[in-house]
KOLVOTI-371174 format. One record per residue: residue in one letter; x, y, z of N, C-alpha, C in turn. Coordinates in steps of 0.001 Angstrom, whole numbers, plus 500000, padded with zeros to 6 digits. Example, Ala and Ser with C-alpha at 12.3 -4.5 7.8 and 13.67 -1.06 7.14 Angstrom:
REM KOLVOTI-371174
A513190494310507800512300495500507800513200496700507800
S512850497750507080513670498940507140512900500030507870
***
This chain:
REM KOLVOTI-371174
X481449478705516209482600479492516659483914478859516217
X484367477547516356485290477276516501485528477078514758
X484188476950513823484231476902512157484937478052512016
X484538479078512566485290481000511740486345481152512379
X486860480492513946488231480621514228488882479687513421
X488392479376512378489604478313512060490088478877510682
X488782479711510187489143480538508842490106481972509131
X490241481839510253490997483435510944492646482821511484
X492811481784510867494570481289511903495189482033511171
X495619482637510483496438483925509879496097484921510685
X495263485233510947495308486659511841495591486869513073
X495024485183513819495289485126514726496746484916514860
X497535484340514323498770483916514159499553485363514887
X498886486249513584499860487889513766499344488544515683
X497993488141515301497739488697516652498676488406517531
X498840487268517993499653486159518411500889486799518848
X501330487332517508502696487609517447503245488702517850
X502082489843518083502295491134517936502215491227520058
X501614490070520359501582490043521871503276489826522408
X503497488659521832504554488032521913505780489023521764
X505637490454520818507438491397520411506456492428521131
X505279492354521773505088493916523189505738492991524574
X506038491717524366507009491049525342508061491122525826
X508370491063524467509578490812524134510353492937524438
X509498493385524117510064495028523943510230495422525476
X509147494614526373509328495308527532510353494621528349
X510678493701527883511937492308528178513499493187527780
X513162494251527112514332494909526385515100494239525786
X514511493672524473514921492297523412514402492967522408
X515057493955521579514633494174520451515143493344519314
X515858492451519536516411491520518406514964490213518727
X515083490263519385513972488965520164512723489318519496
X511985490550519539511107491047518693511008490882517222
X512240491348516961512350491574515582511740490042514931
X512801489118515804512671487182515422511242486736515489
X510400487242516509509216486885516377508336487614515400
X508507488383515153507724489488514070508244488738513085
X509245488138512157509717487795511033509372486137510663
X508967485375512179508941484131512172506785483999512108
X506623485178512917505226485327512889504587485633511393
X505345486274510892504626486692509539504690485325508491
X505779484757509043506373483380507819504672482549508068
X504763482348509241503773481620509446502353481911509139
X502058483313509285500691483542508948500807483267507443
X501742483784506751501459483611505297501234481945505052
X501749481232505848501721479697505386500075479166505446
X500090479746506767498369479337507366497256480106506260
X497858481160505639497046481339504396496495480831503064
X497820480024502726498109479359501899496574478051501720
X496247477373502580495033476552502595493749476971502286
X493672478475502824492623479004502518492498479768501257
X493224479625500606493286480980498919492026480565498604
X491441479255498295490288478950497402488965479147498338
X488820479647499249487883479850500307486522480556499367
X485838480550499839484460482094499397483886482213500559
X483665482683501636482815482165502622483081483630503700
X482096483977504681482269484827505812482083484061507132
X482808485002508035482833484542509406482188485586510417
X481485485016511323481024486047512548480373487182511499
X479349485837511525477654486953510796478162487560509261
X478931487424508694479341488115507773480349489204507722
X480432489546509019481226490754509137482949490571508527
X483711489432508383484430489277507681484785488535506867
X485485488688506256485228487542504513486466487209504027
X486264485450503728487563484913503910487253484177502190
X487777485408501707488149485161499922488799485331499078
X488653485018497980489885485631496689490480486678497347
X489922488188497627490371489629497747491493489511498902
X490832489112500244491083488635501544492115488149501628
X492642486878500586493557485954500708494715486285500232
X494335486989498870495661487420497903496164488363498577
X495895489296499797495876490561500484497220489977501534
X496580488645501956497573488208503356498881487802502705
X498699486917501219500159486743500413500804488203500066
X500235489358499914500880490518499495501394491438500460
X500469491380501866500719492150502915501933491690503455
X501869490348504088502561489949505015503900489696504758
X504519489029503615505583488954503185506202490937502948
X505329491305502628505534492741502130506561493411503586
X505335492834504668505839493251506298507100492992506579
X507315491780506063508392490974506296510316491828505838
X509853491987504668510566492947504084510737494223504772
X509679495042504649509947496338505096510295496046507110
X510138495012507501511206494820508867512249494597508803
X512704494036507709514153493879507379514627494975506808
X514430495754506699514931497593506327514938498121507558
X513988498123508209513544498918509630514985498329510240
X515152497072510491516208496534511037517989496995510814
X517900497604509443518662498158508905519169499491509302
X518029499929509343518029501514509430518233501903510966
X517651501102511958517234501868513162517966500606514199
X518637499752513773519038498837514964519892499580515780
X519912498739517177520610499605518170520081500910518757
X519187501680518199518724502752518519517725503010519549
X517391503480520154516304503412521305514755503208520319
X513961502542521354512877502081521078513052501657519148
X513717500621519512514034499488518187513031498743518439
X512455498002519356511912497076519287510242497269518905
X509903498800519711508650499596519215508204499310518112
X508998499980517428508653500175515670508502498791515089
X509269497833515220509253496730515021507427496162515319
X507419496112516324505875496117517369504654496576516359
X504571497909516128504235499166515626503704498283513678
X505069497789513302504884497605512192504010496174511389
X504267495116512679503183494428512518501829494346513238
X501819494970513560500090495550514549499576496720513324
X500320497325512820499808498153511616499042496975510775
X500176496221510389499215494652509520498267493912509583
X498488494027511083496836493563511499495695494251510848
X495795495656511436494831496233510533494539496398509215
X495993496100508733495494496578507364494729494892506516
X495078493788507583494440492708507427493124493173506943
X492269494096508287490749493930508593490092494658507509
X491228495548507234491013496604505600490330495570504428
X491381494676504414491339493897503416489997492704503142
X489910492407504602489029491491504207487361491891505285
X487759492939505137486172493375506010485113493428505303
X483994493073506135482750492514505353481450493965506146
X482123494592507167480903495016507971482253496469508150
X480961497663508096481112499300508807482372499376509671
X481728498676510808482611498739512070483849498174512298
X483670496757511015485545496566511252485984497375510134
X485395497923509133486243499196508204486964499950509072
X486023500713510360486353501521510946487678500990511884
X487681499813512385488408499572513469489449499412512201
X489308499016511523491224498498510351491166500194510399
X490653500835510125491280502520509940491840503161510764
X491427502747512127492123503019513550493047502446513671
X493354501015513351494232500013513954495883500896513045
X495228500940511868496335500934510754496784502855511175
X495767503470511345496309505015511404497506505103513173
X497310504934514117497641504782515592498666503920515525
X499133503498514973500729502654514832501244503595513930
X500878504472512747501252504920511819501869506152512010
X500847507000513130501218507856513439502383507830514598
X502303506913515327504123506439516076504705506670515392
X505329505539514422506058505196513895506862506177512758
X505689507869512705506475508646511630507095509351512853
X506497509771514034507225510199515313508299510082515636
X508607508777515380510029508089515955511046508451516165
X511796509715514996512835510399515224512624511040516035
X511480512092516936511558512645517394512289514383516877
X512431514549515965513183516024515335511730516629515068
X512594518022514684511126518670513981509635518392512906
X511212517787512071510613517048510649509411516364511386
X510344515585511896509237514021512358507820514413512922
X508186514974513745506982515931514576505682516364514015
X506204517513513275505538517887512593504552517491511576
X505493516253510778504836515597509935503908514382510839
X503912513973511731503494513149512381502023513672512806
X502239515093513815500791515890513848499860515898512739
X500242516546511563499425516500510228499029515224510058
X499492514208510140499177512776509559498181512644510574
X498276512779512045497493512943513022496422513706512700
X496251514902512669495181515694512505493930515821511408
X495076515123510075494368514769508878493434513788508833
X494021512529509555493943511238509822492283511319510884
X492311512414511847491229512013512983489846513048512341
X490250513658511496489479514535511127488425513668509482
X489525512689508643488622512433507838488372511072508043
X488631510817509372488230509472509796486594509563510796
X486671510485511097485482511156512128484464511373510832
X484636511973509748483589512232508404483756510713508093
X483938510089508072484208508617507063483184507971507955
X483151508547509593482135507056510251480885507886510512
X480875509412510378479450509814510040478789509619509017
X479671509490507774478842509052506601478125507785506783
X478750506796507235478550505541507139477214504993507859
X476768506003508675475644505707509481474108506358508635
X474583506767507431473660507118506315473112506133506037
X474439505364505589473998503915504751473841502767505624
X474146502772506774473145501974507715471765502297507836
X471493503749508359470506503960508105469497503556506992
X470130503462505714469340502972504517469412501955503947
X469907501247504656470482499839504489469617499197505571
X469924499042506600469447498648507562470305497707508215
X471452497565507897472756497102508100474265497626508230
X474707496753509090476358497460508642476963496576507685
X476400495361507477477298494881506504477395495069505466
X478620495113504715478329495474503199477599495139502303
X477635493730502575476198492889501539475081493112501144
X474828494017502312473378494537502180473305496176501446
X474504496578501292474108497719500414473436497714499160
X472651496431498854472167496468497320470686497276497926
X470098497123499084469373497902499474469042499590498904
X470828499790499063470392501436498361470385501829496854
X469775500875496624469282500952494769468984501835494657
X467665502062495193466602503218495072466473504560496117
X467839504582496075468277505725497750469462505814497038
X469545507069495803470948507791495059471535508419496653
X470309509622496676471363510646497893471768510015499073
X471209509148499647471970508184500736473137507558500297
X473051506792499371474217506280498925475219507247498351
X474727508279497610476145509121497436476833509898498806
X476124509831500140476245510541501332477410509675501621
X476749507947501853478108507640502325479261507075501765
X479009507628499924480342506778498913481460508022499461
X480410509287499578481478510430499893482513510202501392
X481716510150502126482536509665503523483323508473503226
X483193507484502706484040506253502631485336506808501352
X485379507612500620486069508268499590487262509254500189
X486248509927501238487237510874502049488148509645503271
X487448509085503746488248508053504912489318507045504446
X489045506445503417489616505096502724490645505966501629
X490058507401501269491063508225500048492586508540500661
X492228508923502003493162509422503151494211508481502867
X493678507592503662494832505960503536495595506127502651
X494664506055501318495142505274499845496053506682499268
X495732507980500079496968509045499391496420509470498368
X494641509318497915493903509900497120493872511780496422
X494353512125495610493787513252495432492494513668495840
X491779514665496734492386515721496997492417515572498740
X493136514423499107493585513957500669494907513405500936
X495644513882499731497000513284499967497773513919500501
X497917515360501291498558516365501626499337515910502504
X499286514470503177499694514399504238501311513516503720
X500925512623503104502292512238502379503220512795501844
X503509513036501243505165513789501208505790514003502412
X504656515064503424505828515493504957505502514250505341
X504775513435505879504633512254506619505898510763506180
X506463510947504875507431510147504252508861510538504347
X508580512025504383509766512651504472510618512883505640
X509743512853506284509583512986508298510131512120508781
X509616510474508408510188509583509124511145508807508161
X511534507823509246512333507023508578512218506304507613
X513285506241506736512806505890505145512170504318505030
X512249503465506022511875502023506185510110502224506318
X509853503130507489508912503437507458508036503966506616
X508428505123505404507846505401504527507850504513503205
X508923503722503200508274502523502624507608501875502866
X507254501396504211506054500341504576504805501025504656
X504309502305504925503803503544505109502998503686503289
X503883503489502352503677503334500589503229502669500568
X503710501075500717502955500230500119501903499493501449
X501955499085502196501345498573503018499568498745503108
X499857500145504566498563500984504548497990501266503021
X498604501664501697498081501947500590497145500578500312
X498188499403500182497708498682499072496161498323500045
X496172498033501513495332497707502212493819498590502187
X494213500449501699493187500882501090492754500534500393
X493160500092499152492501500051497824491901498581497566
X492188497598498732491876496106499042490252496406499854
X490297497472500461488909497809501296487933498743500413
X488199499595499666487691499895498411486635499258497610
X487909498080496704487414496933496666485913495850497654
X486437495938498637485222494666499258483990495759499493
X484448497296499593483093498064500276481961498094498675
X482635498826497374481949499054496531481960498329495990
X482354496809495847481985495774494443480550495377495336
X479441495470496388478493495634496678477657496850496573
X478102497876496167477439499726495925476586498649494675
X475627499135493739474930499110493213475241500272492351
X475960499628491284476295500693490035475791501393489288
X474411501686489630473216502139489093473295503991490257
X474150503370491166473769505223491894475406505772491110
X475741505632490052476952506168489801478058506578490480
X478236505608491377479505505755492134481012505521491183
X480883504626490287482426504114489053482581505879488407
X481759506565488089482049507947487158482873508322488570
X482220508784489375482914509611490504484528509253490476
X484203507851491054485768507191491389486458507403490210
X486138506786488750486846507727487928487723508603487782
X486281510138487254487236511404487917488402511617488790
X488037510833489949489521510713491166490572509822490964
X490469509080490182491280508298489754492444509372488457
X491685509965487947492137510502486483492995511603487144
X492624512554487995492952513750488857494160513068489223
X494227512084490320495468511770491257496276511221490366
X496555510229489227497358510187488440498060511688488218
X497420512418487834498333513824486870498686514531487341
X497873514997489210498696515475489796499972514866490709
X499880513494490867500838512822491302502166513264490704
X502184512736489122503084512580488386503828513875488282
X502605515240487787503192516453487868503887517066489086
X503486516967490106504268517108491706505933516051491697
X505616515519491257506611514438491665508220515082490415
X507309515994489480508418516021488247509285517286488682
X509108517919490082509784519068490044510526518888491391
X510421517614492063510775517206493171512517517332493235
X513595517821494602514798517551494176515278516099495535
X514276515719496344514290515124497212513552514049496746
X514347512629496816513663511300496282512841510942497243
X512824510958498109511864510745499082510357510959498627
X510393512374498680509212512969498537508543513083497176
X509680512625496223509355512250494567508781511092494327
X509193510264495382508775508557495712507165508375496108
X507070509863497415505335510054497836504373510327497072
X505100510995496025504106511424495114503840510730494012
X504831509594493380504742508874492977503359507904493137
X503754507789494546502862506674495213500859506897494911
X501216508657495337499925509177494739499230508692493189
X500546509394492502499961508791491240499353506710491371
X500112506478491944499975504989491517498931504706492109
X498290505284493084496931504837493634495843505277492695
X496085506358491458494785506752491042494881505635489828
X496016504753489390496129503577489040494946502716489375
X495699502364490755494736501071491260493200501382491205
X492845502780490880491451503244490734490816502464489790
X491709502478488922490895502075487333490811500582487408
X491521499914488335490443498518488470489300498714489421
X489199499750490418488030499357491323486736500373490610
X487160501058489787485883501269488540485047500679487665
X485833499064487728485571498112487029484863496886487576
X484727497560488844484047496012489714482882496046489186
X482187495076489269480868494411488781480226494442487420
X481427495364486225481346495305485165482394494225484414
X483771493726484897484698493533484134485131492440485282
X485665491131484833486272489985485465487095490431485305
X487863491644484728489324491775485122489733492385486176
X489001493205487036488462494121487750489427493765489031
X488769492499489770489624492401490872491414491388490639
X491248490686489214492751489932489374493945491253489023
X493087492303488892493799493496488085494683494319489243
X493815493995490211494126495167491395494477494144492565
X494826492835492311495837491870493165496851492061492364
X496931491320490722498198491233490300498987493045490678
X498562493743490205499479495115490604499349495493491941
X498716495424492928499353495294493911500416494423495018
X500304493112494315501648492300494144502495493122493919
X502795493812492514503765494563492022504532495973492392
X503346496355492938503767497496493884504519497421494886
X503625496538495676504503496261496647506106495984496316
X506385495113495829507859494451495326508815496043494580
X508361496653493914509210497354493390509208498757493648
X508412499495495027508504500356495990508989499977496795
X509374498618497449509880498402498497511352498615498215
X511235497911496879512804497806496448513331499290495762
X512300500298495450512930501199495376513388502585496525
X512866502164497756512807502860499167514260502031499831
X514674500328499484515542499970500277516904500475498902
X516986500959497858517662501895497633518286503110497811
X517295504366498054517244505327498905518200505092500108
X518104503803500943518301504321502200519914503448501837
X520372503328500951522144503090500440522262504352499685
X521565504884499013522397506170498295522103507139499026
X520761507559499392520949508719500071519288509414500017
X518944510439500332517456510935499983517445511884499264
X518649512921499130518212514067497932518947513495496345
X518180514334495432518640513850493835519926513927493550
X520975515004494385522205515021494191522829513753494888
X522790513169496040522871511761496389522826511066495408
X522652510955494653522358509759493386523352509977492065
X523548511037492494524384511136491168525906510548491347
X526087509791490164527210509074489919527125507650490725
X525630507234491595525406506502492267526138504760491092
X525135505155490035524950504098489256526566503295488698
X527341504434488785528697503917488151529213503576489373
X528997504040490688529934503100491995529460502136491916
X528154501784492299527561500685492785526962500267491386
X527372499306490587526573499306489406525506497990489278
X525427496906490654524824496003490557523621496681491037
X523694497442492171522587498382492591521794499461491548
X522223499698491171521823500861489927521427500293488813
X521470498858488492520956498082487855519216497719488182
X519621497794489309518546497423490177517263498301489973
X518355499568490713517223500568490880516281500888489427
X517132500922488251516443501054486916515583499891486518
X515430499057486998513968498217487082513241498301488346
X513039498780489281512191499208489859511541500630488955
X511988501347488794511937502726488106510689502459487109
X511842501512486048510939501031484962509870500048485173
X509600499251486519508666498523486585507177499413486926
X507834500638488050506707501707488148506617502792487013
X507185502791485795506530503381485140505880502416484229
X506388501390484351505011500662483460505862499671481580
X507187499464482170507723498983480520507599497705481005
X507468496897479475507687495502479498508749494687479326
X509334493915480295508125492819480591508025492730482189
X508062493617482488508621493783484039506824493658484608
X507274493474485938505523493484486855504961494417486617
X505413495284486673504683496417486721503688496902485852
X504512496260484457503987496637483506502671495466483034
X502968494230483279501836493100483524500522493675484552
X500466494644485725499770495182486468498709496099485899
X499357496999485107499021497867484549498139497508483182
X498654496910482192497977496196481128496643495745481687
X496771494936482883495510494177483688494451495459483985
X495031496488484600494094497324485317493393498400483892
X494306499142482968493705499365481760493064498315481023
X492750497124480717492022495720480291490710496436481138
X490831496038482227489820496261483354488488497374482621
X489262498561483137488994500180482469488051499878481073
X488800499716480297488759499653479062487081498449479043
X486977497430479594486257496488479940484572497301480564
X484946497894480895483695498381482193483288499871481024
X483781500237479745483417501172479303484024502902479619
X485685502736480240485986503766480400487548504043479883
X487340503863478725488028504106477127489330505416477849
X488036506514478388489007507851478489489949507621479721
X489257507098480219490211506561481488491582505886481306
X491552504909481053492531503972480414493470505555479715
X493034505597478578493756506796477955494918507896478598
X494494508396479352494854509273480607495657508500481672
X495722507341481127496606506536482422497781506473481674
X497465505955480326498882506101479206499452506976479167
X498525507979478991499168509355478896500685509552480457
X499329509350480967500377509491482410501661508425482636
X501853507113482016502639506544481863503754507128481062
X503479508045480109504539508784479653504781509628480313
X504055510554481311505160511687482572505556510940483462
X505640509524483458505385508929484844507488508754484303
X508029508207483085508756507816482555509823509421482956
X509009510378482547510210511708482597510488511752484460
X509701511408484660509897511439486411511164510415486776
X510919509721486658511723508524486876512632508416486249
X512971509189485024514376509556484282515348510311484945
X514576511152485615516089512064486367516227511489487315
X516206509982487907516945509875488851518189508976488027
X517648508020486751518030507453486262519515507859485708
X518913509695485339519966510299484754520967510419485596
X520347511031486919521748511518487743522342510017488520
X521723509116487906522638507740489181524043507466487702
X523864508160486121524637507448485979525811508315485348
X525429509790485459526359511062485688527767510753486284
X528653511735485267529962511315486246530427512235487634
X531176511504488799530919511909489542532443512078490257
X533177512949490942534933512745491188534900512033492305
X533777512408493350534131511251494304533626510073494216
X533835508989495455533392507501495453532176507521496012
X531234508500495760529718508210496196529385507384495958
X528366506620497124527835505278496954528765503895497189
X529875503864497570531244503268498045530930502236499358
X529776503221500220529366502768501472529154500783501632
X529472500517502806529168499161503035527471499299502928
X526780497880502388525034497886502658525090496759503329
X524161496974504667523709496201505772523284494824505069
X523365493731505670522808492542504735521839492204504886
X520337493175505942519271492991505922518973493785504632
X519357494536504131518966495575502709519915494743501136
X520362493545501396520696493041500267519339491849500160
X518897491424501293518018490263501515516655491109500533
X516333491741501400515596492951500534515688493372498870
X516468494003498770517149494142497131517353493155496313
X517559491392496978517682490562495962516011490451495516
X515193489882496829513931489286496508513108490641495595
X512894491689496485512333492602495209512122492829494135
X513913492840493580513976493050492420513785491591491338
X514137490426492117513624489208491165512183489327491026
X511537489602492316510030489632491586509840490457490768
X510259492076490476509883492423489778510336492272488678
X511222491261487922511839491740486864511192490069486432
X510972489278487087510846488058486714509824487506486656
X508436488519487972507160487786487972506106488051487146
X506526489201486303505808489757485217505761488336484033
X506602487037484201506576486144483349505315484916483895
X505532485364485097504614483789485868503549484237486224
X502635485383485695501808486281486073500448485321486411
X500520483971485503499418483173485775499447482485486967
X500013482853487542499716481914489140499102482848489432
X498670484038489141497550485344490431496106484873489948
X495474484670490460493781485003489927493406485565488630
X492732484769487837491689485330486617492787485843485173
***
């Protein structure tokens, strides 16, 4: 016992912490919260730090303290860290400040268990943990928008989460386990195993904003507060595609689960990109974005157990994601959310608009930016495991991904008669905007400190 609590002081840390700002909230200390949520995360990431080189599970196997696991807590938690320092921005002073705050690292928790789950039942519990803070937190305004979009995220959320844990009792059934390890069992059991790749596709697709389960993003981003739909992007996402990862690099690639994922991978790229190109609201150009970028992260988890590039492919770019969605959401919330907001943005504020055009360009993929180091990795991957057309279709899409991301480019640097964009920015959203954008413009050089 006391061996696997000792591989868990990062989680426990957050646990820890997340007790400590429901304390602090009912103390009516939302600054007090905020301090422990920001001091809690410093620390879990530190307590991580010892364990990166780990391989090993705890409590029977059910969770796994490794490469995937580890690089997850350096990407999550700092990630948290950030998108509280926006939240802080956006919503201080406001009633139930300290909530969301609460809300946003108890989401992390789960998306911890996402990341490094070894067994069914904590899949299921990170899917609960991470959806039930999520759905607060788009609530929050309380308006129609919010509402509304909050129900759907709700309704979407309980409905392909309820199919995700009936499937799963297939492959127990044929397994004879919940842990993942043991799915090599369904070698010789295609229709069992395709029963529950489908349920784990629909449950884990949800999260990740998968084509054809992404319906819920756009209103769910648009709804709430823009801090939130940044942490909402990258967070819960990257934590899908981290559970992805640990469920199928054990599937047995012989029941053709990589073609499937594929296909869905190839789909959510093009309709991402195409949705996103007719958008006049950045917000919701940003959600769909996000779509596309998950059928991205596909094309490394197509590659597991064929290609060593497979998993450093789908850490290094989700590093990258994170950093240059965050930094392009703590933009948004200085210029504004519709496309006319932006225009003439770039000539007021021109250190900002500097900015924003490498985030832009880091998510569409130019060099030498992260983004584009991410991407190279995850087509390597593709390309590695025998899926030539794949890769292909991602390029392709890297070129609509570029016309998307041009018209904001265009209208930030349009001339404009008034002083749009003039506004003072909070100095939790410069703290934000510096670190972001150095990683992304700079870590695309030091790319060899990530795995493989």
């Amino acid at each position: 016992m006391a061996r696997d609590l000792s591989f868990l002081f990062p989680e426990l840390m957050l646990a820890s912490t997340v007790v400590l700002m429901l304390v602090a909230e009912m103390l009516r200390a939302p600054r007090l919260a905020l301090a422990f949520g920001l001091i809690g995360l410093g620390l879990s990431t530190a307590l991580t730090l010892p364990l990166l080189e780990a391989d090993t599970t705890v409590f029977g196997g059910t969770y796994r303290v490794d490469l995937l696991s580890g690089w997850a807590k350096l990407i999550l938690l700092p990630g948290t860290a950030l998108a509280l320092l926006m939240t802080w921005a956006e919503i201080a002073g406001k009633d139930r400040e300290g909530s969301v705050y609460t809300l946003l690292c108890l989401v992390t928790l789960g998306a911890l268990m996402l990341a490094g789950g070894g067994d069914m039942m904590l899949l299921v519990l990170g899917v609960v943990l991470t959806g039930l803070g999520s759905f607060a937190m788009v609530a929050w305004p309380r308006d129609d928008a919010a509402t509304e979009a909050a129900m759907k995220y709700l309704v979407f959320g309980a409905v392909t989460g309820s199919v995700m844990i009936y499937g799963l009792t297939f492959w127990f059934g044929g397994a004879g386990s919940t842990l993942f390890s043991e799915l090599g069992a369904l070698q010789d059991k295609p229709l069992i195993a395709l029963a529950g790749l489908v349920a784990v596709l629909i449950g884990l697709g949800y999260k990740a904003a998968l084509v054809p389960f992404q319906f819920w993003a756009p209103d769910a981003y648009d709804g709430a507060p823009v801090s939130v739909a940044a942490f909402l992007s990258v967070i819960t996402k990257v934590a899908a595609i981290f559970a992805f990862a640990q469920v199928l690099r054990d599937l047995p690639v012989a029941t053709g689960w990589p073609f499937v994922v594929a296909l869905i991978a190839a789909v959510t790229m093009t309709f991402g990109y195409l949705a996103a190109l007719v958008q006049t609201n950045v917000v919701r150009l940003l959600a769909y974005s996000s779509v596309a970028q998950a059928g991205y992260f596909m094309l490394g988890i197509v590659a597991l157990g064929t290609s060593p590039l497979a998993l450093p492919s789908v850490i290094v770019f989700g590093a990258a994601y994170v950093a240059m969605n965050l930094g392009a959401f703590a933009v948004i919330m200085i210029a504004g959310r519709d496309l006319d907001d932006f225009k003439g943005f770039g000539r007021a504020r021109p250190v900002i608009g500097v900015a924003m055009v490498v985030f832009l360009l880091s998510l569409t993929g130019i060099p030498p930016l992260f983004g584009f180091v991410g991407k190279v990795l995850l087509f390597g991957a593709a390309i590695e495991a025998g899926y030539l057309w794949l890769a292909v279709i991602g390029i392709l899409n890297s070129v609509l991904a570029l016309a998307v991301y041009l018209r904001i480019v265009v209208s930030m640097y349009q001339a404009r008669e008034d002083d749009a964009g003039r506004t003072e920015m909070a100095p939790p959203l410069l703290v934000v905007l510096c670190a972001t954008a150095l990683v992304t413009a700079l870590m695309g050089l030091f790319a060899g400190v990530f795995p493989g």
